[in-house]
C-alpha positions in Angstrom: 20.0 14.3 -11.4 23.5 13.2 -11.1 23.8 9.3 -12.0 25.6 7.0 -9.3 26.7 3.2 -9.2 25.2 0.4 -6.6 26.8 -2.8 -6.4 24.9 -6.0 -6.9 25.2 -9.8 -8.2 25.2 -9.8 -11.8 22.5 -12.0 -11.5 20.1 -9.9 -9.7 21.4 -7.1 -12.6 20.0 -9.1 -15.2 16.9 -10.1 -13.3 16.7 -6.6 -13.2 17.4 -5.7 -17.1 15.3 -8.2 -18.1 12.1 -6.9 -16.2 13.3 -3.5 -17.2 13.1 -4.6 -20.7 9.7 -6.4 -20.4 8.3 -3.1 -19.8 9.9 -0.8 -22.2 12.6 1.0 -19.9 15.8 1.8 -19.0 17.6 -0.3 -15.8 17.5 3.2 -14.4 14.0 4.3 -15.3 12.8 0.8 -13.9 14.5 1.2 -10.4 13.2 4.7 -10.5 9.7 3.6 -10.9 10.4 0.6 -8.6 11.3 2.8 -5.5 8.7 5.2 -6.6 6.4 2.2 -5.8 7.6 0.5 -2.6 7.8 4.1 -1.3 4.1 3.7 -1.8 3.7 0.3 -0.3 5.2 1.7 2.3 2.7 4.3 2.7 -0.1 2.4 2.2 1.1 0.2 4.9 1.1 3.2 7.6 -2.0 4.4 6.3 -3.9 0.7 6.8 -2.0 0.6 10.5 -3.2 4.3 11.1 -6.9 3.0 10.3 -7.0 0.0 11.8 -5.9 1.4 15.3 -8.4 4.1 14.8 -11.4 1.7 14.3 -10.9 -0.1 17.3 -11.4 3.7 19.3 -15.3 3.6 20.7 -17.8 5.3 18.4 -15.2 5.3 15.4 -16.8 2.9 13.3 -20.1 3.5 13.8 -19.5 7.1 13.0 -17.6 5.9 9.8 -20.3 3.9 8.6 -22.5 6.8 9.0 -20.7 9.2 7.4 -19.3 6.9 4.3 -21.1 3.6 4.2 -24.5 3.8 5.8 -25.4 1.4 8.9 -27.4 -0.6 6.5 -24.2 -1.3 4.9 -22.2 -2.2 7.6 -23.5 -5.8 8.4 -22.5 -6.7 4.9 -19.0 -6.8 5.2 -17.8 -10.5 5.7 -20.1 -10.6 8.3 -18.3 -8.3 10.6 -20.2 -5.9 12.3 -18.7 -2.2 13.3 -20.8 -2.1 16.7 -18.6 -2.2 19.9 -19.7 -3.5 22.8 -19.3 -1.2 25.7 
């Protein structure tokens, strides 16, 4: 991979360094593994969205528990039961 420049503050590049440094890496290998990261967030994020519109569908969350939590177990979430009224 061919290396490139960014321009920033020289403050945020040695807020940058020094967390870099904290854990044992490079500036480069840090913001490698830092993108690597939000990329995930980011993902995560979709994925939490994704399930959240999903459970509010009829049925979904009843057949959920079923199939992964039990309906025993369902009532013991924070007090928030999965059963939809019609």
């Amino acid at each position: 991979m061919a290396d490139t420049s960014i321009r920033i503050d020289t403050s945020t590049r040695d807020r940058l360094k020094q967390l870099a440094a904290k854990r044992g890496k490079s500036l480069a290998a840090y913001l490698d593994d830092l993108s690597k990261q939000e990329e995930n967030q980011l993902r995560l994020g979709q994925a939490t969205a994704a399930f959240e519109e999903a459970i509010e569908r009829p049925g979904f969350a009843d057949a959920f528990d079923m199939a992964f939590g039990g309906s025993s177990q369902a009532s013991g979430r924070g007090g928030r039961s999965t059963s939809r009224a019609a």
